[in-house]
C-alpha positions as CSV (number, residue, x, y, z in Angstrom):
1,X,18.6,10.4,18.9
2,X,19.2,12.5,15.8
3,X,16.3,12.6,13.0
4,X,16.5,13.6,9.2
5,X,13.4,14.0,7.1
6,X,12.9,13.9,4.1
7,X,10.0,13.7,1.4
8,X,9.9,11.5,-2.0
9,X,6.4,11.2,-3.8
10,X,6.5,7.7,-5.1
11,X,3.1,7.4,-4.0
12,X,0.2,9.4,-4.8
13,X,0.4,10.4,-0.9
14,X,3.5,11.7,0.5
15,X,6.0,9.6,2.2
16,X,7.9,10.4,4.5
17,X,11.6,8.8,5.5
18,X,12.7,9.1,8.8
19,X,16.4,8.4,9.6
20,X,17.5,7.7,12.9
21,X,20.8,7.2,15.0
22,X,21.0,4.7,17.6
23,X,24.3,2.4,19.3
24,X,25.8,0.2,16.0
25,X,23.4,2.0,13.6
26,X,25.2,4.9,11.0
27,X,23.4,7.1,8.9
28,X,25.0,8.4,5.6
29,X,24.5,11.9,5.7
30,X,25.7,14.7,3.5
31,X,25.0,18.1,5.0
32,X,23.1,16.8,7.3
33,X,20.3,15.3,4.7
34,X,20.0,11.4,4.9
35,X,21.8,10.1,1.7
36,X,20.0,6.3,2.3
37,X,17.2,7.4,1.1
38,X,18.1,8.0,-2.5
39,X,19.7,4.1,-2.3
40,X,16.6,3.0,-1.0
41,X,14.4,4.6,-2.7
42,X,16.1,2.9,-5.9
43,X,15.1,-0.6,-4.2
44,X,11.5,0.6,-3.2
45,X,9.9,-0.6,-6.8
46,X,6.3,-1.4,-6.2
47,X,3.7,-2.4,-9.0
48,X,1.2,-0.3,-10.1
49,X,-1.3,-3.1,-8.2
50,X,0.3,-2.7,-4.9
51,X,0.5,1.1,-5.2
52,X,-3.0,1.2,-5.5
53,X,-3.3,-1.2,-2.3
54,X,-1.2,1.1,-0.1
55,X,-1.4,4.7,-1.2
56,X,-2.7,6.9,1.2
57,X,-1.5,4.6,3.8
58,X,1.9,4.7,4.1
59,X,2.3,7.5,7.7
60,X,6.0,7.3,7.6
61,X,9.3,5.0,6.9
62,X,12.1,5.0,9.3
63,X,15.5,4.0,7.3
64,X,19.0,3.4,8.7
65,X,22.4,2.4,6.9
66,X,24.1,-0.4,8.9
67,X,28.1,-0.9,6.9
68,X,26.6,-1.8,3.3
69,X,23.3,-2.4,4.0
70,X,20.1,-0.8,4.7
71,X,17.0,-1.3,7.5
72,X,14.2,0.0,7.5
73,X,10.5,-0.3,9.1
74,X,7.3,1.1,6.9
75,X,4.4,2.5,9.3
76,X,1.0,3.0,8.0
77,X,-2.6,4.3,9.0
78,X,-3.7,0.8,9.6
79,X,-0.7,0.3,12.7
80,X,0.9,-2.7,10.1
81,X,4.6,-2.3,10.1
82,X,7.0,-3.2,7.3
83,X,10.3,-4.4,8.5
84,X,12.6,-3.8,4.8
85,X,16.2,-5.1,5.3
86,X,18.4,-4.3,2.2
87,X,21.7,-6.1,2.1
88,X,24.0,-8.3,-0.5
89,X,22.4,-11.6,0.4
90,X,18.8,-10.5,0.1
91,X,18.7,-7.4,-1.3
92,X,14.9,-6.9,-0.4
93,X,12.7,-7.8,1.9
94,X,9.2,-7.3,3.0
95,X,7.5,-8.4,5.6
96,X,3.7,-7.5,7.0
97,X,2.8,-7.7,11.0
98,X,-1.1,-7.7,10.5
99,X,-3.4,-6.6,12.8
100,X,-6.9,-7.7,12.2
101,X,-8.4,-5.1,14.1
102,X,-7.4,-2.1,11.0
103,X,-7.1,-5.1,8.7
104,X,-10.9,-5.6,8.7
105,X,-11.6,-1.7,8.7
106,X,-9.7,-1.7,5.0
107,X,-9.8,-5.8,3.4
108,X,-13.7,-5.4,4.8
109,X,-15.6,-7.1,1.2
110,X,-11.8,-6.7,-0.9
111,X,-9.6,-8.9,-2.0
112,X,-6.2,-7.7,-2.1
113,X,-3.7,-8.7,-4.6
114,X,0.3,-8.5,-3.3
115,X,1.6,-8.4,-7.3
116,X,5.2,-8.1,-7.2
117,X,7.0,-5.4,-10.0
118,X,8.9,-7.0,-12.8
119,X,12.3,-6.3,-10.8
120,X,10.9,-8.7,-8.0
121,X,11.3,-12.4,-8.5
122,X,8.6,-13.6,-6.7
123,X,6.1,-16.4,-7.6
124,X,2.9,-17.3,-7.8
125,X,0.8,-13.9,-6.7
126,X,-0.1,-14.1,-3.1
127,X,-3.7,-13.2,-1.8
128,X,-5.1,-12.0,1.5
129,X,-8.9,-12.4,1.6
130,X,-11.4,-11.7,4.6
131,X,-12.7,-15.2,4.7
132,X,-8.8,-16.0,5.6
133,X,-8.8,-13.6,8.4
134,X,-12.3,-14.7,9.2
135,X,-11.1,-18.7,9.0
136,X,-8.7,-18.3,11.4
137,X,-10.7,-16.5,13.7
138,X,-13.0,-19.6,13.5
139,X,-10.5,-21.9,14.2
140,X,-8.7,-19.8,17.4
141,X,-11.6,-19.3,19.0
142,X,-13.5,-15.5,20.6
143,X,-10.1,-14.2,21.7
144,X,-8.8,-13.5,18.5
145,X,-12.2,-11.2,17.7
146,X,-11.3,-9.9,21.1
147,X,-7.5,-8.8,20.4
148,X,-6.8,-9.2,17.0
149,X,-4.5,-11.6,15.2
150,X,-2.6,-11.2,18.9
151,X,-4.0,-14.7,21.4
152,X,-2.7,-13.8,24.7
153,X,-4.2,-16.5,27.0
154,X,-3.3,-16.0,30.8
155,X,-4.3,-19.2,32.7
156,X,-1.8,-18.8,35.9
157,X,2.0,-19.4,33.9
158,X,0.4,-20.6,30.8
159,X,0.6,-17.7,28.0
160,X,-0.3,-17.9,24.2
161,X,1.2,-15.4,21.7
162,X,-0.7,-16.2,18.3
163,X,0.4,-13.6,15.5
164,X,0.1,-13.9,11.6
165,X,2.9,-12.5,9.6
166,X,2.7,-11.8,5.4
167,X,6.3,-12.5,4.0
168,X,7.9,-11.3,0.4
169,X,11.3,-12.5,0.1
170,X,13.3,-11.5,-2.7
171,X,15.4,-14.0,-4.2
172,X,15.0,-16.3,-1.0
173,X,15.0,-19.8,-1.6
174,X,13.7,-20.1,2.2
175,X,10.3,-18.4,1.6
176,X,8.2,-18.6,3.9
177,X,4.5,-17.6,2.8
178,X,2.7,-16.9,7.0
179,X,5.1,-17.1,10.1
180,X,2.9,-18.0,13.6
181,X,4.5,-16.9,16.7
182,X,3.6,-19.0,19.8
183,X,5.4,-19.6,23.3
184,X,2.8,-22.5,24.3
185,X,2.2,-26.1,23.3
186,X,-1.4,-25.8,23.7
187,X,-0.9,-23.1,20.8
188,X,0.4,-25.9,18.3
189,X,-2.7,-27.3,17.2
190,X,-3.9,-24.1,16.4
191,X,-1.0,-22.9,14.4
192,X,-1.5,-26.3,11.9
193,X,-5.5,-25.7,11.8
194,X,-4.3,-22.4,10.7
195,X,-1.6,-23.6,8.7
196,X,-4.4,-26.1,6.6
197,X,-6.9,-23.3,6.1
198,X,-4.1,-21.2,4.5
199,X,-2.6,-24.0,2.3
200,X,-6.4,-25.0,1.3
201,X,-6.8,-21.5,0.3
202,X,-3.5,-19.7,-0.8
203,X,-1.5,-20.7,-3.3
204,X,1.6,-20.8,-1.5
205,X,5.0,-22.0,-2.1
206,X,6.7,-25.4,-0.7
207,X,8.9,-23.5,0.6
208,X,9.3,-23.1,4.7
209,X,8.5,-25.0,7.5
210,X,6.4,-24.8,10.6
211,X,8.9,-24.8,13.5
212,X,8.8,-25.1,16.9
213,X,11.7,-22.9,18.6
214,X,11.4,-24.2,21.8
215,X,11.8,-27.7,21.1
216,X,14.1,-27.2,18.1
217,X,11.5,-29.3,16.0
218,X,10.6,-28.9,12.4
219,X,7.1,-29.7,11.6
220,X,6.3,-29.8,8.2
221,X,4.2,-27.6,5.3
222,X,4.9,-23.4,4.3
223,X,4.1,-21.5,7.7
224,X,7.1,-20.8,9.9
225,X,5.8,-21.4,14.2
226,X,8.7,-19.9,16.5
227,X,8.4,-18.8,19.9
228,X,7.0,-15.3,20.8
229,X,7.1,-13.1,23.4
């Protein structure tokens, strides 16, 4: 595995790109400095509001050029990743794994606003509160004080993999506001509790679906339910 670095201060903070080589991934390079980062770093437009969210956060972003487009994953202080894929169909995307565990350490008493820049077409502002966090605890049960956003329930072949995912789409007509990853049926009427706290208190788009993977079954409302691990 061959690594560049290289520094950009966007942020307050430094950040720090990390480009990687791995099987069916190329990295630009000219004399031996990642060139992907000066493309990406063009794409990379955050408000002034979500700079203030995530500076000081951001530990490092690893960025690789695959034919014309670019992926990326964004690794902060809290252990949330951001999985960026750059290419002609959406030219950005954001998504947010959140753990609830460092999530509550930083969103403890705040309410954060996700405001996209004026490059981003993205509508109407999102917002992550604690009393979500603390709604969905309520309606999963101990387990998810005990690991997080994360269910696993091992009751002999019977395992539950509940995880809550934040997505920005640019220009995506399939938006889908909270994804809930699940590989058991006794997970599903969780995943719509969950689903009815967020629509009662988000102001999410119609777009999406809740869908069942296993089943190839589309259920209905804004939050995506696939299979996990």
């Amino acid at each position: 595995m061959t690594n560049y670095y290289s520094k950009v201060k966007d942020f307050k903070s430094e950040v720090y790109f990390q480009f990687w080589n791995r099987p069916g991934y190329e990295v630009s390079t000219i004399n031996g400095n990642g060139i992907g980062v000066f493309f990406y770093n063009s794409q990379l437009n955050f408000s002034d509001e979500i700079r203030g969210v995530y500076d000081g956060l951001i530990s490092y972003i690893k960025i690789a050029q695959v034919g014309n487009g670019v992926l990326a994953e964004i690794f902060t202080e809290l252990e949330t990743r951001y999985e960026v894929a750059i290419g002609d169909s959406v030219p950005f995307s954001l998504v947010v794994s959140l753990d609830r565990t460092p999530l509550m350490r930083f969103f403890n008493g705040k309410t954060v606003r996700l405001i996209p820049s004026s490059e981003m077409y993205l509508s109407p502002t999102k917002l992550v509160e604690k009393v979500v966090m603390e709604k969905i605890s309520g309606k999963i049960g101990n387990l998810i004080k005990q690991y997080g956003c994360r269910v696993i329930n091992r009751d002999d072949d019977t395992k539950a993999d509940v995880s809550i995912y934040l997505g920005l789409l640019h220009e995506a007509k399939n938006f889908s506001g909270y994804c809930i990853m699940y590989d058991s049926y006794d997970c599903e009427r969780a995943a719509l509790d969950i689903y009815k706290g967020l629509k009662q208190k988000l102001p999410l788009d119609d777009h999406g679906c809740i869908y069942n993977e296993k089943i190839n079954e589309v259920l209905k409302g804004v939050v995506s339910v696939i299979q996990g691990i």
